[in-house]
C-alpha positions as CSV (number, residue, x, y, z in Angstrom):
1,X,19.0,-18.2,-16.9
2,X,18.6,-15.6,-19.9
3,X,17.3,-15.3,-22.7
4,X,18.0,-12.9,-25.4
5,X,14.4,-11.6,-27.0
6,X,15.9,-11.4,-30.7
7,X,18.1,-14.6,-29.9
8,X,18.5,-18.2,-29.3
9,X,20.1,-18.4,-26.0
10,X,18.7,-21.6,-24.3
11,X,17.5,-21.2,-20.9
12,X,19.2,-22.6,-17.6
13,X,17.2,-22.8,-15.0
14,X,18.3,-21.5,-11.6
15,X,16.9,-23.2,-8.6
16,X,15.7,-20.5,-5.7
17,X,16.2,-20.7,-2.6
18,X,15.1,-17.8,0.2
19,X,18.1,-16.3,1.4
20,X,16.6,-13.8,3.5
21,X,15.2,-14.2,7.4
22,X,11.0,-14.5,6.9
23,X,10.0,-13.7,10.0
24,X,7.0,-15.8,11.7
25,X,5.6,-17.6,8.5
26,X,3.4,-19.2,10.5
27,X,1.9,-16.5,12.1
28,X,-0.1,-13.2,11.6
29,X,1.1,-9.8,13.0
30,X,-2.1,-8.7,14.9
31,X,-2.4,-6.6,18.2
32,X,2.0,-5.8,18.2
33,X,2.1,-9.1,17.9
34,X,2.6,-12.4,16.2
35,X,-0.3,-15.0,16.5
36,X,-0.7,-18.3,15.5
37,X,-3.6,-19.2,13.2
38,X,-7.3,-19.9,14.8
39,X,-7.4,-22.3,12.1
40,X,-4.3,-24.1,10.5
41,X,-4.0,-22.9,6.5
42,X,-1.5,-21.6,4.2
43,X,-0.6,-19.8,1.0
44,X,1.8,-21.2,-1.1
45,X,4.7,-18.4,-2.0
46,X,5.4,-18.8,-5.8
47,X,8.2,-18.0,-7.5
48,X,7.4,-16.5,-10.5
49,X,11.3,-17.4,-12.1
50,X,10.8,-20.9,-12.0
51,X,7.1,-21.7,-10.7
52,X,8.2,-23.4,-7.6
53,X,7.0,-23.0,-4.0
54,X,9.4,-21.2,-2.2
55,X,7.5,-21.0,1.2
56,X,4.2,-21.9,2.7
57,X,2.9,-19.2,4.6
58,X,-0.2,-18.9,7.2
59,X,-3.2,-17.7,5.1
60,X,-5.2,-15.6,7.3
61,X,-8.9,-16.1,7.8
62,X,-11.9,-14.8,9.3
63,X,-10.7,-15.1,12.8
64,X,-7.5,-13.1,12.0
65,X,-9.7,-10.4,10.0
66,X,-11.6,-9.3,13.4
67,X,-9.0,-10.0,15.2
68,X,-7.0,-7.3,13.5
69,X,-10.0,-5.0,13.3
70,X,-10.9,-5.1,17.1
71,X,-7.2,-4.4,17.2
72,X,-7.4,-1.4,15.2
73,X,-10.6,-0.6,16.9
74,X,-9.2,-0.5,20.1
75,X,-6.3,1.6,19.6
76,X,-8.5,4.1,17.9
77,X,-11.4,4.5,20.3
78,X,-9.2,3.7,23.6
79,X,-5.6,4.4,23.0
80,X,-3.5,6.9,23.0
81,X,-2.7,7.2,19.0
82,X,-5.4,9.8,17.9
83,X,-4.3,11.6,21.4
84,X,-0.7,12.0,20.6
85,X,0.3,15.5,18.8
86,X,1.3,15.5,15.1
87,X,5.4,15.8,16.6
88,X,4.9,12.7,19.3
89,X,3.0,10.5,15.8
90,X,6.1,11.8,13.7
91,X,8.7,10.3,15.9
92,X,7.0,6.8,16.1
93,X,6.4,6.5,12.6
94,X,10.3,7.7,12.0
95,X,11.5,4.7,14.7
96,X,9.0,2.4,12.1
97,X,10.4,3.8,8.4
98,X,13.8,3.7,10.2
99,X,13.5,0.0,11.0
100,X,12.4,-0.7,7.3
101,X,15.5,0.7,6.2
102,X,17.0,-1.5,7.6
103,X,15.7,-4.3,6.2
104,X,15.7,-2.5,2.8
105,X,18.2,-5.1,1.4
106,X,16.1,-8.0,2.6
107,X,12.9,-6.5,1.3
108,X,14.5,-5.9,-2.3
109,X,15.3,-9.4,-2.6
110,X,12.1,-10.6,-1.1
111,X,10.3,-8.7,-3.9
112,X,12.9,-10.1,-6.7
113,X,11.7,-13.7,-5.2
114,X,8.1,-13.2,-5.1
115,X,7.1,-11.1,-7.9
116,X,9.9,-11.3,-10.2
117,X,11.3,-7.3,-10.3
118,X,15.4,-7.3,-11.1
119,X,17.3,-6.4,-8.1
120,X,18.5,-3.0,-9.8
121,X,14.5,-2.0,-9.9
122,X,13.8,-3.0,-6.6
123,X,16.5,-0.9,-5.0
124,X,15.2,1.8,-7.9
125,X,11.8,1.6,-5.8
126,X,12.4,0.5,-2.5
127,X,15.4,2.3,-1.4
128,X,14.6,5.7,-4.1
129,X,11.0,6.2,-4.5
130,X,9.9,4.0,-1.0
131,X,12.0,6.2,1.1
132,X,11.8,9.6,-0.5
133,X,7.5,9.1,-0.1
134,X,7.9,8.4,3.4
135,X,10.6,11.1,4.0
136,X,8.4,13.5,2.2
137,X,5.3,13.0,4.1
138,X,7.2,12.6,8.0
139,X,8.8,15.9,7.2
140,X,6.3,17.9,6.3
141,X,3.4,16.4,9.1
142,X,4.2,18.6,12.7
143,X,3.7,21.9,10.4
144,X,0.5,21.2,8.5
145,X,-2.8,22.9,9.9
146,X,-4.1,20.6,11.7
147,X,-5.8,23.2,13.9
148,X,-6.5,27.3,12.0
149,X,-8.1,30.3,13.9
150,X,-10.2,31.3,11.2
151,X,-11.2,34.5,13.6
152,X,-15.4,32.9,13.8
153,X,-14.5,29.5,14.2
154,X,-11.4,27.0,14.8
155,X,-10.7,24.7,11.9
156,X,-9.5,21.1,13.3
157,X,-8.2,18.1,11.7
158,X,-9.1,14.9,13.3
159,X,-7.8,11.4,11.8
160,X,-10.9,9.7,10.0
161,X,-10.7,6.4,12.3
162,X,-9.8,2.8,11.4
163,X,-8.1,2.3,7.8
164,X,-8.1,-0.7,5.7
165,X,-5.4,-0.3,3.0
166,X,-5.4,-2.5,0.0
167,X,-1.6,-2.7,-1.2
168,X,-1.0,-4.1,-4.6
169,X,1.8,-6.6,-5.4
170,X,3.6,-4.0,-7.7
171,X,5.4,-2.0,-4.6
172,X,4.7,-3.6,-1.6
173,X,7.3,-1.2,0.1
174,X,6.9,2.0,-1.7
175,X,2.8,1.9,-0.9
176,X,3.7,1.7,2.6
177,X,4.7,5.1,2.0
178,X,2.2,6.8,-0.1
179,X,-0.6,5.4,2.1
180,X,0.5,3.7,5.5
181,X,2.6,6.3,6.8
182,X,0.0,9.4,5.9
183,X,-2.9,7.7,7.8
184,X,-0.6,6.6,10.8
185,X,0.5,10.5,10.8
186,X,-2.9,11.4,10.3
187,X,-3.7,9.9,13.7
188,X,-5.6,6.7,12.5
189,X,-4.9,3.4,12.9
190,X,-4.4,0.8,10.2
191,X,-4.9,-2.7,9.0
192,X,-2.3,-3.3,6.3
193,X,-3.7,-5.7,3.9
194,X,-1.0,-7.0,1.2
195,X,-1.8,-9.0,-1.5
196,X,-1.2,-12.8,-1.6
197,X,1.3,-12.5,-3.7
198,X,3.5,-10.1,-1.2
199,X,4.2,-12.5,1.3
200,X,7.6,-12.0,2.2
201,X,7.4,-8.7,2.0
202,X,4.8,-8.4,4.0
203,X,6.1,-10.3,6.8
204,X,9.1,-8.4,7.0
205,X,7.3,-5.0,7.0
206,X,5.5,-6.9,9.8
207,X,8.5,-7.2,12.2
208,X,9.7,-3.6,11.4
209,X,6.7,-2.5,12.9
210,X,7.1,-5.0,15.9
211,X,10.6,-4.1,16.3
212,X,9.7,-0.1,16.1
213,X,7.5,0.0,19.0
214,X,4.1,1.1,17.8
215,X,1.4,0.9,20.5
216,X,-0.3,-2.8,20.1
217,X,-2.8,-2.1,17.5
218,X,-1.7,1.1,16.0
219,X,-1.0,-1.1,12.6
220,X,-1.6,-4.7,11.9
221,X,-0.5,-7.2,8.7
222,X,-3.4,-9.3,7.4
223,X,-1.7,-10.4,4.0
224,X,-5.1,-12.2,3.2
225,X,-6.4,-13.7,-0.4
226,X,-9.7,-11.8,-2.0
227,X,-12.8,-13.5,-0.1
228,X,-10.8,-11.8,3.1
229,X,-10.3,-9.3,1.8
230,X,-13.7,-8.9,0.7
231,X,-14.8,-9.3,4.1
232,X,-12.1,-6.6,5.6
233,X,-13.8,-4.0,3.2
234,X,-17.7,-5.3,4.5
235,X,-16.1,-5.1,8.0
236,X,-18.0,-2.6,10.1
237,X,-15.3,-1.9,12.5
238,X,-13.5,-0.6,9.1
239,X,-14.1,3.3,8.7
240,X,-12.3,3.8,5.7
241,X,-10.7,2.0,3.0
242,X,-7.4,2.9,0.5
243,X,-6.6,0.8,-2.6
244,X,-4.3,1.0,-4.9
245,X,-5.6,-1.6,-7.7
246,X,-8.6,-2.0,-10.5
247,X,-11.4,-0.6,-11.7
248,X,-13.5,-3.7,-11.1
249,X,-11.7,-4.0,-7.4
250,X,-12.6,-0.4,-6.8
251,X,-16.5,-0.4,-7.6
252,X,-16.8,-3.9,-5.8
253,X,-15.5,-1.8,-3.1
254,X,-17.6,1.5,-2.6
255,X,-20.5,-1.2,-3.1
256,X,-19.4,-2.9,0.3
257,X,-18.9,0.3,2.2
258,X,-21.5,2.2,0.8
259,X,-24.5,1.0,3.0
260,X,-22.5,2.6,6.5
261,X,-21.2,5.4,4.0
262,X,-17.5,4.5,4.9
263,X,-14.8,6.8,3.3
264,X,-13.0,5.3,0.6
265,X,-9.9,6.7,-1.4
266,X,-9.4,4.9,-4.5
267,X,-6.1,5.1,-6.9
268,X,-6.7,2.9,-9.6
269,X,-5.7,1.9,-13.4
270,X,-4.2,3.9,-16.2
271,X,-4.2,4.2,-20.2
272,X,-1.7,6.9,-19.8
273,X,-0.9,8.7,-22.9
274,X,2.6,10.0,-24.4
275,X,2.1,12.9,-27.2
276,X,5.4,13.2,-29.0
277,X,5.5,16.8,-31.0
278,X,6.2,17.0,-34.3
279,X,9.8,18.3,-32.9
280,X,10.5,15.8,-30.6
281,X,14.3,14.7,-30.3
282,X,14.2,10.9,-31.2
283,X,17.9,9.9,-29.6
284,X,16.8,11.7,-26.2
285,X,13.2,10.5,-25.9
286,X,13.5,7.1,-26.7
287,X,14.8,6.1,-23.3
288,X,13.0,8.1,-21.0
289,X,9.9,6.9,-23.0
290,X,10.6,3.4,-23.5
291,X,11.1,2.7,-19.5
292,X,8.3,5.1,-18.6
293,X,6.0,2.5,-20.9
294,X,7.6,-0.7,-19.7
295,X,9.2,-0.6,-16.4
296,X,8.5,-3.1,-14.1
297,X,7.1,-5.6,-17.6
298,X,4.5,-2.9,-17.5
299,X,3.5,-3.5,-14.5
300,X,3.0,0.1,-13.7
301,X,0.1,2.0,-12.6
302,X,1.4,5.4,-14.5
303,X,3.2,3.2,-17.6
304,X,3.0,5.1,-20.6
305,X,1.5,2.9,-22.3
306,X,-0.1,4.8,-25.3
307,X,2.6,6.9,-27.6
308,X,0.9,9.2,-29.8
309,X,3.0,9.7,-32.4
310,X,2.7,12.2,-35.6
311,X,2.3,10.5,-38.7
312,X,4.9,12.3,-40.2
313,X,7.4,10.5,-37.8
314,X,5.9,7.1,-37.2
315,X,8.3,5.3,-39.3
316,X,11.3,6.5,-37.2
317,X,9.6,5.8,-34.2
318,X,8.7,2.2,-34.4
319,X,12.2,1.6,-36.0
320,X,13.9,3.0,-32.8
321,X,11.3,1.2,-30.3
322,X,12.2,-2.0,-31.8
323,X,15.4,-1.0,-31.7
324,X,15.8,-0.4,-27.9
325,X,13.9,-3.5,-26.4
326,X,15.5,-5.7,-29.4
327,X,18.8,-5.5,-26.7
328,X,16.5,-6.8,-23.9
329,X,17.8,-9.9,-22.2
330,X,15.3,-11.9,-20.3
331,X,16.2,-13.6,-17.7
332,X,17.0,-14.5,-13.2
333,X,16.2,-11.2,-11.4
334,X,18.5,-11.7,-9.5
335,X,21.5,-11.8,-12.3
336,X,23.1,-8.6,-13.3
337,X,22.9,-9.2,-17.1
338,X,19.1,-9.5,-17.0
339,X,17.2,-6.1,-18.4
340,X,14.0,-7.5,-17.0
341,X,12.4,-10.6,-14.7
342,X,9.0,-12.3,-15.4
343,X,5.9,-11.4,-14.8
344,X,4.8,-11.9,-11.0
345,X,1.3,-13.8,-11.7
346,X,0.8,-16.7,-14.3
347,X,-2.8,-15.0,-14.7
348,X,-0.5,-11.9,-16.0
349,X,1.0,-13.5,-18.6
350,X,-3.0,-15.0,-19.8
351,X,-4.0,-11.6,-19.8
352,X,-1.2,-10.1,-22.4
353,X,-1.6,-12.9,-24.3
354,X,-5.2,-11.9,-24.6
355,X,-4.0,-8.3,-25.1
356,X,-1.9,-9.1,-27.8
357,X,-4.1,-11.4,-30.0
358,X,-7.2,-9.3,-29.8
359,X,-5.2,-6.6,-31.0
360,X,-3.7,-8.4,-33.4
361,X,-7.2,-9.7,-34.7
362,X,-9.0,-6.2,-34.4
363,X,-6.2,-4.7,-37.0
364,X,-2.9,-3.9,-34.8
365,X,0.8,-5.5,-36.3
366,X,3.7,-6.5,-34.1
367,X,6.7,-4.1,-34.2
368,X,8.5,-6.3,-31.7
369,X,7.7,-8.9,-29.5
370,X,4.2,-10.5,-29.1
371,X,4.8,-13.5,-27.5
372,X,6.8,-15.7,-24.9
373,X,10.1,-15.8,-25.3
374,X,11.7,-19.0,-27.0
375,X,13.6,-21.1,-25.0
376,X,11.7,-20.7,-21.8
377,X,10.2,-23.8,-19.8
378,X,9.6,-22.0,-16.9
379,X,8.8,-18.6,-15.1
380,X,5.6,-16.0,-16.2
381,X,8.1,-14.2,-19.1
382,X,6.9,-12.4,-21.7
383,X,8.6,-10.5,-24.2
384,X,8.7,-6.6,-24.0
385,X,6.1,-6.2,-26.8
386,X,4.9,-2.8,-29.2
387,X,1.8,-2.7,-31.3
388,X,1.8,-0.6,-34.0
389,X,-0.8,0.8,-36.2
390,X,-3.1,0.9,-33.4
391,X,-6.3,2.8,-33.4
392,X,-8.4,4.4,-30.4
393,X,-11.3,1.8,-31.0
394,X,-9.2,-1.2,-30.5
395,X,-9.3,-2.6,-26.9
396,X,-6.2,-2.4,-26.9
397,X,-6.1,1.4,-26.8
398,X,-9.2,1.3,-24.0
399,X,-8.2,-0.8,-21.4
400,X,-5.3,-0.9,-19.0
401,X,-3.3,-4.1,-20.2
402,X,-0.8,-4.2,-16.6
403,X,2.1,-6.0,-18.8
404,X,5.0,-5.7,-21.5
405,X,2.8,-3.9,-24.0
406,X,3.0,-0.1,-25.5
407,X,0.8,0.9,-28.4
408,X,1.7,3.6,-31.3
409,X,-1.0,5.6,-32.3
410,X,-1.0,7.8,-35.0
411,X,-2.0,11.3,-35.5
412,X,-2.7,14.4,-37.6
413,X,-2.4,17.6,-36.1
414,X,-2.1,18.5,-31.9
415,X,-6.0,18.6,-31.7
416,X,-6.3,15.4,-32.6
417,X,-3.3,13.9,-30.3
418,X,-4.7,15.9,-27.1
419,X,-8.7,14.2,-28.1
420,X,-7.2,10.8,-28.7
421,X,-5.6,11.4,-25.3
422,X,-8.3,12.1,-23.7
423,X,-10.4,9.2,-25.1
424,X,-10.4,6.5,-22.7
425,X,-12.2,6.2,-19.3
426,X,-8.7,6.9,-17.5
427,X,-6.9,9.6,-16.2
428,X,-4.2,9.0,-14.2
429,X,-0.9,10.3,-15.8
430,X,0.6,11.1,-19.5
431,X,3.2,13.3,-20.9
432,X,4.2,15.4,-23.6
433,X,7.6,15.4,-25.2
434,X,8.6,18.4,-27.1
435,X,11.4,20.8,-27.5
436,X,8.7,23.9,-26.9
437,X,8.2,24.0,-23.3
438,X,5.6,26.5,-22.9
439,X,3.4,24.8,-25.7
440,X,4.1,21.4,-24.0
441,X,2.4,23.2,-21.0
442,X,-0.4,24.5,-22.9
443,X,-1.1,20.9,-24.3
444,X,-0.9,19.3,-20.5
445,X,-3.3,21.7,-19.3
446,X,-6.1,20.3,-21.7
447,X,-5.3,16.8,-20.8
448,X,-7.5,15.0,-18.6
449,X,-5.2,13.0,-15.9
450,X,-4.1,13.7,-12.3
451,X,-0.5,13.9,-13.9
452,X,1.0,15.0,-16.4
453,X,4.6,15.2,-17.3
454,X,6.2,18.1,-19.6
455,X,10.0,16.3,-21.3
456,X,9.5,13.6,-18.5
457,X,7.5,10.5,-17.2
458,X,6.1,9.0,-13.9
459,X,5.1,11.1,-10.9
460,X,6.5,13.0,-8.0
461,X,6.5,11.3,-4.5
462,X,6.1,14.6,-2.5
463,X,3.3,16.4,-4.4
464,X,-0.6,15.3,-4.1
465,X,-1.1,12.0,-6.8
466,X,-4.3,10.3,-8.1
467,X,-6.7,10.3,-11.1
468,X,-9.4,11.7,-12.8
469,X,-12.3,9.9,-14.2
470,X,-12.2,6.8,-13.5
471,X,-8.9,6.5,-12.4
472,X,-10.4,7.1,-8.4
473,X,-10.4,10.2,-6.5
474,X,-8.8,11.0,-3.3
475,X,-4.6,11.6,-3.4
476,X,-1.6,10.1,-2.1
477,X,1.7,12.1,-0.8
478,X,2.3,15.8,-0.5
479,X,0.2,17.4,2.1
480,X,-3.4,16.6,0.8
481,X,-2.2,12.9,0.7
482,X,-2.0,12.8,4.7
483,X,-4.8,15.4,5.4
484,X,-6.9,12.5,2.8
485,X,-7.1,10.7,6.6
486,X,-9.1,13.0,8.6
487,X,-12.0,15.0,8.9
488,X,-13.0,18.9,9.6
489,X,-14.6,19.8,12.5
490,X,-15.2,23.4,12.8
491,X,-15.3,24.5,16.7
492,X,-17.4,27.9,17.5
493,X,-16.1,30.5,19.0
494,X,-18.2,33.9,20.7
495,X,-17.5,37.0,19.2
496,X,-14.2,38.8,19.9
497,X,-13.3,35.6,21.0
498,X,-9.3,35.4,20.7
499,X,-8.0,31.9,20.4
500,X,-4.5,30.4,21.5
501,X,-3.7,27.8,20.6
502,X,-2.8,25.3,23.4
């Protein structure tokens, strides 16, 4: 099916059918193995193209939850995972991230049937960004300093313990990499917890992991809905906790660990701004900006998804905005003429549509979009959509919207575009676009976020990424992303003590 946004194209709907090997849908991966429900339930895999149920699934429970936990529990305190040196824990996690890739194929259209990405973004993702933030973080592990001779004292690394991490339904694959692979090289031992929605990824992932040969325990798959999860995070065989996902996720979160003081790391929304100077090159930007804002639908933590734009150029700007998404066709992921897929929640496309008319109501006009797309019976789409006219008191402008929807702000003056910048409660990522390099540099340094881009949008995979404010605290890839799994122990030494190590 497609749809044109500007157009009239009627819709033909495609019927899906799973064309990829789902490993043990009826089972959980728990232990380095699969295991049949305590209790029979399932979760209904929806496709988000056509609304249908593509696959029933065993929903995990309780049961499964402390299964996977004693699991983890036991590898940590008993086995031989923590024991291993950093070079023994590389080549086991290389035989797992090996075995993904190859199933990267299967995973990319697993995601395209479950959450709705187009096949040319989920390769974009899975087998660009996924693999370069494993890569990054396997090669650089054996040679970090996990134990120093500070001359007084040895300085040791020790992995933190058991690890609950929270994956969100926007990169089931690549989070693997920015948090599952750093605690498993950290020397901890993890409890993978997908969201509902991930399913088939999840299973997959699963039988890499079987198929690699981790030590029973080392990682387990408890793809589990929230009151689960809820009780994974409560969980006092749980020593630490990673999420990638929401404000409101996060703070339910440090409440449930914070009466046994369990470590959390917490990567959450954005509101991330885009200052376009005064001398900004309109034909070059636009691109780069316009999928920065709106890959994925939007459904991007580090989406630009405030442009700042000088008032002198506003006009221009909109125009060329409209222009860009106005040759948008909607449509089947998996076709090759479709620029973008739905949606992957129906609660997504209630939330825009909440977006946009509040917006619209608190003062904000529609430069293009706004709305579903005509011609649709089926499937979460929604239009690739740009407010204009928007102001830094709208809600709009405060809160992360996780869709198809960019704002244009105006502003007088750099002062003014670096304070409207830093006026939200976020910080995760912005950029600055400008044909002045070292003032684009001046201006990043006085912005507020954990990124920030000079002429370019989105993050690096290799260096240390999170937020400020309340956009979490802790960071993913790089060096400090793996060293975020362990703790320091200092270890005396007498005086005139030499120390080698062993």
């Amino acid at each position: 099916m497609s749809q044109v946004v500007q157009g009239t194209v009627e819709q033909t709907l495609t019927n899906h059918v799973i064309d990829v090997d789902i490993p043990e849908p009826d089972a959980v991966f728990v232990g380095g193995e699969w295991v049949k429900l305590a209790e029979a339930a399932t979760i209904d895999v929806i496709d988000p193209t056509t609304e249908q149920v593509l696959l029933k699934v065993a929903r995990p429970g309780v049961a499964e939850a402390d299964a996977a936990v004693a699991a983890a529990r036991a590898a940590f305190d008993k086995g031989e995972w923590p024991r291993m040196s950093p070079g023994e824990r590389v080549a086991a996690v290389r035989r797992f991230t090996d075995a993904i890739t190859e199933k990267l194929e299967d995973l990319n259209r697993a995601w395209a049937f479950e959450s709705g990405p187009t096949l040319a973004h989920a390769r974009i993702i899975n087998n660009g960004a996924a693999v370069i933030s494993w890569n990054s973080s396997i090669d650089i592990a054996e040679s970090l300093p996990w134990e120093e001779d500070r001359g007084d004292a040895i300085i040791r690394r020790e992995p933190t313990g058991t690890v609950l991490a929270i994956l969100t339904n926007n990169g089931p694959t690549v989070l693997i990499g920015m948090k599952v692979v750093p605690a498993l090289l950290a020397g901890c031992t993890v409890v993978v917890k997908h969201a509902p929605e991930s399913q088939l990824s999840a299973h997959i992932l699963a039988e890499a992991a079987r198929t690699s040969g981790l030590p029973k325990g080392v990682i387990n798959f408890v793809p589990a809905e929230l009151d689960i999860t809820q009780y994974l995070v409560s969980h006092d065989g749980i020593d630490m906790v990673t999420i990638t996902g929401s404000q409101r996720a996060a703070t339910d979160i440090v409440q449930r660990t914070a009466g046994r003081l369990a470590r959390t790391a917490l990567e959450l929304g954005g509101k991330s701004p885009a200052i376009l100077g005064e001398d900004f090159d309109l034909e070059s930007v636009i691109p780069n900006l316009a999928e920065g804002a709106q890959a994925f639908n939007g459904q991007v933590c580090v989406a630009l998804s405030r442009i700042l734009v000088p008032n002198s150029r506003y006009d221009e700007t909109a125009a060329a905005f409209a222009d860009y998404f106005s040759k948008f066709t909607l449509g089947d992921p998996f076709s090759p003429d479709t620029t973008r897929g739905p949606l992957a929640t129906a609660r997504s496309v209630t939330r825009v549509e909440g977006f946009v008319k509040g917006a619209l109501a608190q003062g904000a006009d529609i430069v293009i979009g706004g709305k579903q797309p005509d011609g649709f019976e089926h499937g979460y789409f929604y239009e690739p959509t740009v407010l204009g006219n928007v102001t830094r008191d709208m809600t709009v402008a405060q809160e992360e919207v996780f869709g198809p929807v960019t704002v244009l702000m105006r502003y007088d003056g750099i002062d003014e575009a670096v304070e409207i910048a830093n006026d939200t409660d976020y910080g995760l990522a912005g950029s600055i676009f400008t044909q002045d390099n070292d003032f684009a540099l001046q201006i990043a340094r006085r912005i507020r976020s954990g990124t920030v881009g000079v002429n370019v949008s989105g993050m690096s995979l290799g260096q240390p990424f999170g937020g400020m404010k309340k956009s979490g605290w802790g960071r993913e890839c790089g060096p400090e992303g793996i060293l975020e799994f362990t703790d320091i122990k200092q270890m005396l030494l007498p005086s005139g003590t030499s120390y080698l190590q062993a």
